[in-house]
C-alpha positions as a Markdown table, in Angstrom:
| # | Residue | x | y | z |
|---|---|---|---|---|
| 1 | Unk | 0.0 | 0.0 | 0.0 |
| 2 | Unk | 1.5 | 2.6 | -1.0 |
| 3 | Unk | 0.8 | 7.3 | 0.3 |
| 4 | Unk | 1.0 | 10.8 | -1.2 |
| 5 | Unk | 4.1 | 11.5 | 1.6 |
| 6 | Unk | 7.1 | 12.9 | 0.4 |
| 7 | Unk | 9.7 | 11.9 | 3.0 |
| 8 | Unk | 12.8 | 13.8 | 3.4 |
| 9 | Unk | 15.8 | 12.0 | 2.6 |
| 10 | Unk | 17.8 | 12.1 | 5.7 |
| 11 | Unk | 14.9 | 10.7 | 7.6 |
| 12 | Unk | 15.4 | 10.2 | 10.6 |
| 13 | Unk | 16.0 | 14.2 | 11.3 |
| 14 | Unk | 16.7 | 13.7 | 15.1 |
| 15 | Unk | 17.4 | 10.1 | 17.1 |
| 16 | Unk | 17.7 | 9.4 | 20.6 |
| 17 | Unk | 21.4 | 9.6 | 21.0 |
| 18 | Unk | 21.2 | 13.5 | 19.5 |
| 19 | Unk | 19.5 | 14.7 | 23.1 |
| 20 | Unk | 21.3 | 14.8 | 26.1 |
| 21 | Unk | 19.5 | 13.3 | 29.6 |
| 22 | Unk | 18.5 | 15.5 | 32.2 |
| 23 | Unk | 20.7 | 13.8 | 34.8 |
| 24 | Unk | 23.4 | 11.6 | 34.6 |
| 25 | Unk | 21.1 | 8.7 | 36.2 |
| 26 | Unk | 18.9 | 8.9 | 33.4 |
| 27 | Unk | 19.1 | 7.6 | 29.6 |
| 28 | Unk | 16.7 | 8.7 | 26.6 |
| 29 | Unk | 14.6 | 6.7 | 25.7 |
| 30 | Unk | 13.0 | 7.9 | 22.7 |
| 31 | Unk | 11.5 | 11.1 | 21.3 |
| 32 | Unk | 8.2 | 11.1 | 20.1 |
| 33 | Unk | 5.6 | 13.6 | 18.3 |
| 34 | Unk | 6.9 | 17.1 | 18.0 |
| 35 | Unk | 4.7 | 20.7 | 18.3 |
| 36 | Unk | 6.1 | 22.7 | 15.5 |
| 37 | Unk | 6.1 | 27.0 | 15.2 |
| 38 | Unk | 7.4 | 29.6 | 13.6 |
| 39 | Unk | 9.8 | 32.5 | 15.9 |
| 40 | Unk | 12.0 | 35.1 | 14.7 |
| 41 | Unk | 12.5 | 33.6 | 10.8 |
| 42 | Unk | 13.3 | 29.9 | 12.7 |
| 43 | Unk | 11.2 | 27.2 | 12.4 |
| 44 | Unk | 11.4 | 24.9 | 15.8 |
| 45 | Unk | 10.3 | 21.4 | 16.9 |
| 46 | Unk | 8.9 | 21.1 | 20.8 |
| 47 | Unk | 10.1 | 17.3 | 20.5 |
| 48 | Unk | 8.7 | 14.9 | 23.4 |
| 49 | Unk | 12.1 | 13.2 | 25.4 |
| 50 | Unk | 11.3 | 10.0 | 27.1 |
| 51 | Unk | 13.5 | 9.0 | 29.5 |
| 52 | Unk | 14.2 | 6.1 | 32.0 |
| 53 | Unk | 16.9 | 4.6 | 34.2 |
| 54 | Unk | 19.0 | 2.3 | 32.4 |
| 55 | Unk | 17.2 | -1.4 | 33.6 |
| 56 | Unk | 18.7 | -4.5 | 34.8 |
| 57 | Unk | 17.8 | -8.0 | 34.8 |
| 58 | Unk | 15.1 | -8.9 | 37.0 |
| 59 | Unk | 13.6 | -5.6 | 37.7 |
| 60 | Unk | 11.9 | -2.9 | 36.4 |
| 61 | Unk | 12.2 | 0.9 | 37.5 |
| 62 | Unk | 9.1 | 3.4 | 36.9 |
| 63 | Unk | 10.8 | 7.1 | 36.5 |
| 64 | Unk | 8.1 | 10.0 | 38.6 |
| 65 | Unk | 7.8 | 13.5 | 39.9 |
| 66 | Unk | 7.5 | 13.0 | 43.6 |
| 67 | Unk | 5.6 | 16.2 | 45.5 |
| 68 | Unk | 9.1 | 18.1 | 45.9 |
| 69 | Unk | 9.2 | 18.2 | 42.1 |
| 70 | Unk | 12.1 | 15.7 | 42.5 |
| 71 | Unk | 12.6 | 12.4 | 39.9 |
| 72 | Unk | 11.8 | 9.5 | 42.2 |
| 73 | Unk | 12.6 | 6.3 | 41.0 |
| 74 | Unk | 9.7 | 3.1 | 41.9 |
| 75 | Unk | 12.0 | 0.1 | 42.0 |
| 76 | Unk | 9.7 | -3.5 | 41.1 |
| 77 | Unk | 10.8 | -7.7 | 40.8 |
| 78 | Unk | 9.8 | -8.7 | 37.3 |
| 79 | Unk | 8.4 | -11.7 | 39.4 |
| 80 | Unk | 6.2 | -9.2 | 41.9 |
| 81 | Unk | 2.7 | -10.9 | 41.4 |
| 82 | Unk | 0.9 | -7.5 | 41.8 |
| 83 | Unk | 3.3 | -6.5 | 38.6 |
| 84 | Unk | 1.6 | -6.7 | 34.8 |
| 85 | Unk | 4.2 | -5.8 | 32.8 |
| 86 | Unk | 2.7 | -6.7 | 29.0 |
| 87 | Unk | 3.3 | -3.5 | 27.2 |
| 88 | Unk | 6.8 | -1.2 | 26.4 |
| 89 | Unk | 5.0 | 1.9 | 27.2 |
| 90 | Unk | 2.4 | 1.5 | 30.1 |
| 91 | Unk | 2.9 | -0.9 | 33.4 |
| 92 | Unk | 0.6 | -1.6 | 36.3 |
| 93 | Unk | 1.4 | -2.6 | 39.9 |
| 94 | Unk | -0.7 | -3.1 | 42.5 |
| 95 | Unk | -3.8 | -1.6 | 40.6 |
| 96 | Unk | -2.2 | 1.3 | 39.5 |
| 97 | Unk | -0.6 | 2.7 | 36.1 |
| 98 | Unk | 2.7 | 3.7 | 35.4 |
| 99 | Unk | 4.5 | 5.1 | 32.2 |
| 100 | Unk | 8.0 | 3.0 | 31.9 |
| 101 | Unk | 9.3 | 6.5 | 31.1 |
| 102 | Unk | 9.1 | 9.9 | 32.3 |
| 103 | Unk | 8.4 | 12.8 | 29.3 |
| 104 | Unk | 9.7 | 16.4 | 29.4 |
| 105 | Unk | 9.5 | 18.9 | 26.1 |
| 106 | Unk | 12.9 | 20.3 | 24.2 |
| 107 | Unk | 12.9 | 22.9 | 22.2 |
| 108 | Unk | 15.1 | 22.1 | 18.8 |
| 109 | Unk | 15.5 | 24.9 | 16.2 |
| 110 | Unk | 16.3 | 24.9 | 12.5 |
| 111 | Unk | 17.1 | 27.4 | 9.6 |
| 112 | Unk | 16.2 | 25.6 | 7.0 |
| 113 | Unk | 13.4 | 23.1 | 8.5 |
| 114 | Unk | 15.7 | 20.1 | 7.9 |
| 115 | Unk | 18.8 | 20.5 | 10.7 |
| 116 | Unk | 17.8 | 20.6 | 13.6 |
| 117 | Unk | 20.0 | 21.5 | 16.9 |
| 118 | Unk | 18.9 | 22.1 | 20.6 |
| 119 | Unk | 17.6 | 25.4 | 21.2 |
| 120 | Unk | 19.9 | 27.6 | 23.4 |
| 121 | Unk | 17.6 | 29.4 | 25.4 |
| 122 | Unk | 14.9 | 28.3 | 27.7 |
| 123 | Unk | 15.0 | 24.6 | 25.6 |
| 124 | Unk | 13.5 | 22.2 | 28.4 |
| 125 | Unk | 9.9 | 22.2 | 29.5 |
| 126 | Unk | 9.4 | 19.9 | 32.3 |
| 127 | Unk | 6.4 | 18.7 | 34.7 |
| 128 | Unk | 4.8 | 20.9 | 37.2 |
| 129 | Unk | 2.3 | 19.8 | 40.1 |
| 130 | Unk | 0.7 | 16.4 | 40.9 |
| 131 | Unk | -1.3 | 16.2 | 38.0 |
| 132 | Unk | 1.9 | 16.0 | 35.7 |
| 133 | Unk | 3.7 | 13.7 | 38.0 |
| 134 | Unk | 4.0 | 11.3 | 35.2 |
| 135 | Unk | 5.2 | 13.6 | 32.8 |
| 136 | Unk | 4.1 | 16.0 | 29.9 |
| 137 | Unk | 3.5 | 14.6 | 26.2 |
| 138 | Unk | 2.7 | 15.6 | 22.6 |
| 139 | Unk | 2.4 | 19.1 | 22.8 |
| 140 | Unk | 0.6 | 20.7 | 19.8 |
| 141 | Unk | 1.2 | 24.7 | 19.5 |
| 142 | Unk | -0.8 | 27.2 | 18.0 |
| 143 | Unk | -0.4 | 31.0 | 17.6 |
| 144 | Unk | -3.2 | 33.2 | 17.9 |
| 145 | Unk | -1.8 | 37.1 | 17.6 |
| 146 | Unk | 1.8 | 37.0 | 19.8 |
| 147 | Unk | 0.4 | 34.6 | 22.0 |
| 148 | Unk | 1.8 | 30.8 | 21.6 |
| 149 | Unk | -0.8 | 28.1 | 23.3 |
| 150 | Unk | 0.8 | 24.7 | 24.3 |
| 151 | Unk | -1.2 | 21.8 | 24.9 |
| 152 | Unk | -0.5 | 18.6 | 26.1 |
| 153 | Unk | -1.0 | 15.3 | 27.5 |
| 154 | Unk | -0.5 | 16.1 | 31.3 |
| 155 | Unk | -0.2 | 12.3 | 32.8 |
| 156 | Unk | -0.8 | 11.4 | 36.4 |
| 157 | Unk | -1.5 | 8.5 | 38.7 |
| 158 | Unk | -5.2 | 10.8 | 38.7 |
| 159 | Unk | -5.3 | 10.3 | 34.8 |
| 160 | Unk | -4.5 | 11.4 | 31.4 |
| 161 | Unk | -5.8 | 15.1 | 30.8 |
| 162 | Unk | -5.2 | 18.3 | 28.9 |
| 163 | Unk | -2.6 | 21.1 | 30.4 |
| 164 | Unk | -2.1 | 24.4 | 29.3 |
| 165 | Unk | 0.7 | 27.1 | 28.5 |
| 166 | Unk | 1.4 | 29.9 | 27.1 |
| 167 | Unk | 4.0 | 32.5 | 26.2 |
| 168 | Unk | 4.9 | 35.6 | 24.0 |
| 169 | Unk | 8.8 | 34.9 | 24.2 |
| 170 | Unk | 9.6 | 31.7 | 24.6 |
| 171 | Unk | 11.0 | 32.8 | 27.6 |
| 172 | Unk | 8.1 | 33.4 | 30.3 |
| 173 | Unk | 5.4 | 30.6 | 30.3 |
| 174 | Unk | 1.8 | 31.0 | 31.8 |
| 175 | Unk | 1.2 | 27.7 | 33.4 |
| 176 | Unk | -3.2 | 27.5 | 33.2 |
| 177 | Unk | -3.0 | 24.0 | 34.6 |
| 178 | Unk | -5.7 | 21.1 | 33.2 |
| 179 | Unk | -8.4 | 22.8 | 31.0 |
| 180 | Unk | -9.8 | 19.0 | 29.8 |
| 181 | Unk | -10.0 | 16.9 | 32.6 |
| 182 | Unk | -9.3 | 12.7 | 32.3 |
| 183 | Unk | -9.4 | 10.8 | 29.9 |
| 184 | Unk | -8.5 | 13.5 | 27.6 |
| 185 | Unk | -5.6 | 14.5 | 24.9 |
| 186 | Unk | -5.0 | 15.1 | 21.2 |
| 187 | Unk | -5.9 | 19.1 | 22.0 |
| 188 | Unk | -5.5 | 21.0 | 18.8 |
| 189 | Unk | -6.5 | 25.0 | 19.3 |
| 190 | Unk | -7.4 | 26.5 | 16.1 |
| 191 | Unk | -5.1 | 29.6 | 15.0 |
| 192 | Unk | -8.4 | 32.3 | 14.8 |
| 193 | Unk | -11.2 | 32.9 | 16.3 |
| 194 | Unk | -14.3 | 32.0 | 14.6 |
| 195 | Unk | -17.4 | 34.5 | 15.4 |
| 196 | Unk | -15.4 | 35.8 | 18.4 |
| 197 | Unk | -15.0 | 32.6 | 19.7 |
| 198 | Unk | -12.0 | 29.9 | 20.6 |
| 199 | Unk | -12.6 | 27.2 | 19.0 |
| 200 | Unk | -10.2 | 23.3 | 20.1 |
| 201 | Unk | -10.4 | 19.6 | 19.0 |
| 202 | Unk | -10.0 | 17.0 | 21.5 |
| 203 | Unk | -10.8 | 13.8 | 22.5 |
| 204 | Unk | -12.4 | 12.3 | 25.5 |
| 205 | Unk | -12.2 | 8.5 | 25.9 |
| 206 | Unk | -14.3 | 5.8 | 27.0 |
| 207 | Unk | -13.5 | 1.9 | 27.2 |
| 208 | Unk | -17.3 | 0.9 | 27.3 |
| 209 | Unk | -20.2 | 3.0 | 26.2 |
| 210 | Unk | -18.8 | 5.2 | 23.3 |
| 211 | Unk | -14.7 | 5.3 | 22.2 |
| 212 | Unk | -11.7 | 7.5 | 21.1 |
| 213 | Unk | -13.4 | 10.1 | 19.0 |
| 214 | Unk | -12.5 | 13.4 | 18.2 |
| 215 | Unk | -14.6 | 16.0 | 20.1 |
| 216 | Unk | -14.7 | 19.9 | 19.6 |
| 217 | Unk | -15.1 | 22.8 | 22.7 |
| 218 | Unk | -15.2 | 26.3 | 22.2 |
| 219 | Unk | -13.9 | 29.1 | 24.3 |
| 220 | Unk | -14.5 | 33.0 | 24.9 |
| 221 | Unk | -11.1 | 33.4 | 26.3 |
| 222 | Unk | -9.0 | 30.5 | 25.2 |
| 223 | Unk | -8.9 | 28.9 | 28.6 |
| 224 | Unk | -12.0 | 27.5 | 29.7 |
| 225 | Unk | -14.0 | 25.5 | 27.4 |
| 226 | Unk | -17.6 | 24.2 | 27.3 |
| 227 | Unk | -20.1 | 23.0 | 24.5 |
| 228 | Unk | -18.6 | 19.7 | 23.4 |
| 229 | Unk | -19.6 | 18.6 | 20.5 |
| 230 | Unk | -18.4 | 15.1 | 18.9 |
| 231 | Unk | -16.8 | 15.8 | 15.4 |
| 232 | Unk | -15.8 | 12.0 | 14.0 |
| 233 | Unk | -15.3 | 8.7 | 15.1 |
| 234 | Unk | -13.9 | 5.7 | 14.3 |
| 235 | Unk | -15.3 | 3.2 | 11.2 |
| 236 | Unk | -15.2 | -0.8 | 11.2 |
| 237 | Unk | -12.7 | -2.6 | 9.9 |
| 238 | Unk | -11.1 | 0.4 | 8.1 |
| 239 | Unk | -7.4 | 1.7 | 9.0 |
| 240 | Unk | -8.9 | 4.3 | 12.2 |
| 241 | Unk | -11.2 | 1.4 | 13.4 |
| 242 | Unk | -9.7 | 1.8 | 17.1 |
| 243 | Unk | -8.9 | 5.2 | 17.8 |
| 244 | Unk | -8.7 | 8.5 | 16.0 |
| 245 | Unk | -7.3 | 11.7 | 17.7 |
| 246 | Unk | -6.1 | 15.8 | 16.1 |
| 247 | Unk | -3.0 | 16.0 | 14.8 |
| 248 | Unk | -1.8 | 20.0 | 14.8 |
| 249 | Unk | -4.2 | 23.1 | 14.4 |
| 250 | Unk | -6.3 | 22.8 | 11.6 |
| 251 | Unk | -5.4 | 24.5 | 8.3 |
| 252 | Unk | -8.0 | 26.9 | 6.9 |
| 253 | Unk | -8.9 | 26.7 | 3.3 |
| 254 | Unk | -11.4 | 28.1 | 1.1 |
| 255 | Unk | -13.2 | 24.9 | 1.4 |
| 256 | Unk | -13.6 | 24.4 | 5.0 |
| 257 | Unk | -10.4 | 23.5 | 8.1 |
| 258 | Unk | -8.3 | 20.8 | 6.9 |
| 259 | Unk | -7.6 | 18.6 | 10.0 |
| 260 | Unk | -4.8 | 16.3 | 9.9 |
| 261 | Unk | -5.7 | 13.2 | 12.2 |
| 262 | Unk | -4.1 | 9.9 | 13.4 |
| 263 | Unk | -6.1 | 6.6 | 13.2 |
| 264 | Unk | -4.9 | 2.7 | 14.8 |
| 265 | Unk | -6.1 | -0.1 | 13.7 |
| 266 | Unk | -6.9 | -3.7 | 15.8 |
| 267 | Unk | -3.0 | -4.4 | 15.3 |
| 268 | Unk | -2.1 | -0.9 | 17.0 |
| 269 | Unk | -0.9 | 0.7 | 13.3 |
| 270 | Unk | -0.8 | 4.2 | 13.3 |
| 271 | Unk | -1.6 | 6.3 | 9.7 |
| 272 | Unk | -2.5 | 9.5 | 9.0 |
| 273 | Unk | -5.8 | 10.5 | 7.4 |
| 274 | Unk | -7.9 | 14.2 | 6.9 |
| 275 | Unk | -11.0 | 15.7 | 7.5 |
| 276 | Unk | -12.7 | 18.3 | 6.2 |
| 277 | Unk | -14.9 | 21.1 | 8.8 |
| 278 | Unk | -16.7 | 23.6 | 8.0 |
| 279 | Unk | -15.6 | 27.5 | 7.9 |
| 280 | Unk | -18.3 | 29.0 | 10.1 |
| 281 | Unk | -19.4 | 25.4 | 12.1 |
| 282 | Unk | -16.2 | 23.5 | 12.9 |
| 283 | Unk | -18.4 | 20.9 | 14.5 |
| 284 | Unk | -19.4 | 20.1 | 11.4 |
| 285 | Unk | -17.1 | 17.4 | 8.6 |
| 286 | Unk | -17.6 | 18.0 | 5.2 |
| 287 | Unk | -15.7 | 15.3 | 3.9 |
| 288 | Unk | -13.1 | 13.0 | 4.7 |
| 289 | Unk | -9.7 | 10.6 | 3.2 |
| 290 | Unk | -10.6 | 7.1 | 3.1 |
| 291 | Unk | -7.3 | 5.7 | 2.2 |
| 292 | Unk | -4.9 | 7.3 | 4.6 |
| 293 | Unk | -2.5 | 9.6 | 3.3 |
| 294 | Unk | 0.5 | 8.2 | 5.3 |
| 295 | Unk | 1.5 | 4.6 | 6.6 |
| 296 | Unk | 4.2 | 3.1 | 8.3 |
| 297 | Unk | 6.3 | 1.7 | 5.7 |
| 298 | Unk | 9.7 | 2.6 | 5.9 |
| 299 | Unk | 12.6 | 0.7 | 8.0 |
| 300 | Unk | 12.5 | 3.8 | 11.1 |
| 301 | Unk | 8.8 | 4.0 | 10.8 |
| 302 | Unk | 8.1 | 0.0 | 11.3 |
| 303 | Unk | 10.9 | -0.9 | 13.8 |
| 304 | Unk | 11.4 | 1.5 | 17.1 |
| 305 | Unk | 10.2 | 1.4 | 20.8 |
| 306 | Unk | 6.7 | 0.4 | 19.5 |
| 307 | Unk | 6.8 | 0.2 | 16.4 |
| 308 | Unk | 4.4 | 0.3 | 12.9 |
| 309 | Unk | 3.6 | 4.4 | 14.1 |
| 310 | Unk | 3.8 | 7.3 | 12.2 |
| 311 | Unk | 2.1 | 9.9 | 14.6 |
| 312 | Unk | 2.1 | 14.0 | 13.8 |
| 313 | Unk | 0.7 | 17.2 | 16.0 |
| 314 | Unk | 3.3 | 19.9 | 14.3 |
| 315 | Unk | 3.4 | 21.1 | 10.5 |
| 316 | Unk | 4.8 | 24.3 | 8.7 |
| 317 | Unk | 2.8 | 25.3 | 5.6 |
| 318 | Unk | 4.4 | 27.0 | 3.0 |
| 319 | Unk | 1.7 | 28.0 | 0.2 |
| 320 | Unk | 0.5 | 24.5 | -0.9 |
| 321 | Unk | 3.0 | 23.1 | 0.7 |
| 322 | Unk | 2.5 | 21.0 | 4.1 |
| 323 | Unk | 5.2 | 19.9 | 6.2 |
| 324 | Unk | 4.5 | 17.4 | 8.5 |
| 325 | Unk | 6.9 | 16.5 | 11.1 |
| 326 | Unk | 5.9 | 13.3 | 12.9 |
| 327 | Unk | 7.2 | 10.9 | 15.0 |
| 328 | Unk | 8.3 | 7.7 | 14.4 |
| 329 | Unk | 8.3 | 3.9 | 15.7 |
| 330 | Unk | 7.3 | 6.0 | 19.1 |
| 331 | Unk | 11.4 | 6.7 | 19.0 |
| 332 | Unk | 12.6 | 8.9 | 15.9 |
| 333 | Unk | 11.5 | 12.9 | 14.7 |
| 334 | Unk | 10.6 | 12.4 | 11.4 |
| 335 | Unk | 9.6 | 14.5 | 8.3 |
| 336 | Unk | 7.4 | 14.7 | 5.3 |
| 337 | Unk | 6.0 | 17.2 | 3.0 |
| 338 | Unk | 2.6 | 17.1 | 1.1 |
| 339 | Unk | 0.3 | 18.8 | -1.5 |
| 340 | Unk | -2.9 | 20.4 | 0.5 |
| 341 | Unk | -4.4 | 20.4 | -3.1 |
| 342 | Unk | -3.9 | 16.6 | -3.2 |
| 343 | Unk | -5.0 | 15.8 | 0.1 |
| 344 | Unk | -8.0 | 18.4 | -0.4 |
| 345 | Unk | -9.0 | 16.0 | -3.7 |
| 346 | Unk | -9.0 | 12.4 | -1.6 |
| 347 | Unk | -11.3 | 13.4 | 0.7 |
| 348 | Unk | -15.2 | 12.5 | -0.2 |
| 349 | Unk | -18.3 | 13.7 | 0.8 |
| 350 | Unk | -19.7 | 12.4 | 4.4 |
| 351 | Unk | -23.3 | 11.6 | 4.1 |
C-alpha cells in the first residue's frame, strides 16, 4: 500500500542519541511527536524526550515526579505478582498505572526546517504539580496574535488530561493548569477565532459505552471550554477502526479546516488521514480521506520502541505546501512534505 508523503531524505531528522539526559542517572529513551512554530525567521520542533533509568535483569524501574518536584525512581521484581508488565509503554502494579518512562518537552531549532540543533535558550519544559507527576507529552502549538498556546497530555497517577501554557517569548510561560479533565488529549486550538469565539479539538475516551473520537469545545477566552460537540469517530474494519485523535491546528482553506488526524487499527498501526470542517461550524465534517494519506512503511517507521507508528501534531505550511513533522516507531523525529491540493482532492463527501 503505497501514500502521497514525500519523506525527506535524511529521515530520521533527530534520534535518541542526538538529546542529552537530564541527569546523569537517566538515559533517553525515545523522542516522540513534535509541536512545531514559527519565531524570529526559525522554524522549531517542541520534541517529546522519554526518559528512564538504564534497567537490569530482574527488575523494572518506573521514572516519577515526587511532590518536591524531585525524579523519584519506583523500583519492582519482574516476578512481583501484583506486577503486569505486558506492554513497552504502560505498566501496572498493584492496581495502579505507570508510564516506563518519564516525558519532558525540548525545544530544537532549525534554519532551513531540515537540521535541527537544541535550542539555546529556555530549551527544556518539564512537569509541574501532581497532575503531571508522570510527565508531559505531545504538545501541539498554536499561535493566535503574539500569544503561543501549548497543549499537552498532562499524565498522572489521577489520569490522562489536557494542560495548558502559554508564552509571547519563549522565555516566560503562563502555566493555566488542566483545562480538559481525564481521559482527555489530542488538543489542537485553532489559529483564529471564529465569530469571536476559541474554538479546540480534542478527544475524550471511554473503554465501554462510546470510544476515542475526536470532540470539539469552544472558548470565549482561550482557557475554559464548554459546548462539546463530537466531530468523528472511528469506522469498522477500516485503517482508524480503534482510535482516532487531532493532529496540529487545523489549516484553513477556502473549502472548509483541513484537519490532519491519526487513526490505529486492531493491530495498533498508526496512519495518518484528513477531514474536512466547516468554515463558520467546525463541528461540522464535510468530507473525509478514506485511504490514509501516510503509513508506516519505511525501516525507522516499522521498527522503534513500538513500532508500525507514524504519529504528527506539528506542521509548517508553505503555500500548498505542508510539512508534516511526525514521529516515528514512538522513537525517531521524522519528516514529510505534502500537496494540500492533493490531500484536499482524496477526501469525499460524508453523508
Amino acid at each position: 500500500m503505497s501514500d502521497i508523503a514525500k519523506r525527506f531524505s535524511n529521515n530520521p531528522i533527530l534520534i535518541p542519541k542526538n538529546i542529552e539526559p537530564t541527569s546523569a542517572e537517566l538515559q533517553v529513551i525515545c523522542l516522540l511527536n513534535p509541536g512545531v512554530f514559527r519565531f524570529k525567521n526559525k522554524i522549531y520542533l517542541l520534541v517529546r524526550v522519554a526518559e528512564s533509568i538504564t534497567q537490569k535483569e530482574g527488575v523494572v524501574f518506573f521514572p516519577v515526579i515526587n511532590d518536591n518536584g524531585k525524579i523519584e525512581i519506583i523500583e519492582v521484581p519482574l516476578n512481583d505478582p501484583h506486577l503486569i508488565a505486558t506492554d513497552a509503554r504502560v505498566m501496572q502494579y498493584k492496581g495502579l498505572d505507570y508510564l516506563t518512562t518519564l516525558s519532558h518537552l525540548r525545544l530544537m531549532e532549525s534554519e532551513d526546517g531540515i537540521k535541527f540543533t537544541e535550542s539555546l535558550n529556555n530549551s527544556l519544559l518539564t512537569a509541574i504539580g501532581t497532575l503531571e507527576q508522570f510527565g508531559i507529552e505531545d504538545c501541539r502549538v498554536s499561535q493566535i496574535g503574539n500569544t503561543y498556546y501549548l497543549t499537552y497530555t498532562a499524565v498522572s497517577n489521577s489520569g490522562v488530561g489536557v494542560g495548558l501554557r502559554t508564552t509571547t517569548n519563549w522565555v516566560d510561560f503562563t502555566h493555566h493548569g488542566m483545562i480538559f479533565p481525564p481521559h482527555n488529549k489530542d488538543c489542537a486550538i485553532f489559529e483564529e477565532l471564529i465569530n469571536g469565539k476559541y474554538y479546540a479539538l480534542h478527544r475524550p475516551s471511554s473503554v465501554q459505552i462510546g470510544g476515542n473520537f475526536i470532540w470539539i469545545a469552544e472558548s470565549i477566552d482561550g482557557i475554559h471550554w464548554g459546548n462539546h460537540k463530537f466531530v468523528a469517530g472511528t469506522r469498522k474494519e477500516m485503517w482508524d477502526s480503534v482510535r482516532i485523535g487531532a493532529g496540529a491546528a487545523p489549516i484553513k482553506t477556502e473549502y472548509g479546516w483541513l484537519q490532519i488526524y491519526h487513526g490505529a487499527d486492531v493491530a495498533h498501526r498508526y496512519c495518518l488521514g484528513a477531514l474536512l470542517l466547516d468554515l463558520n461550524d467546525p463541528s461540522k465534517v464535510i468530507s473525509r480521506t478514506e485511504d490514509p494519506i501516510m503509513i508506516p512503511k519505511e525501516d525507522y517507521e516499522i521498527s522503534g520502541f513500538f513500532g508500525h507508528v507514524v504519529f504528527t501534531n506539528g506542521h509548517i505550511i508553505d503555500g500548498d505546501k505542508l510539512t508534516i513533522y511526525y514521529g516515528a516507531a514512538d522513537e525517531f523525529i521524522c519528516g514529510a512534505d505534502f500537496s494540500i491540493k492533493e490531500i484536499l482532492s482524496l477526501l469525499k463527501i460524508v453523508s
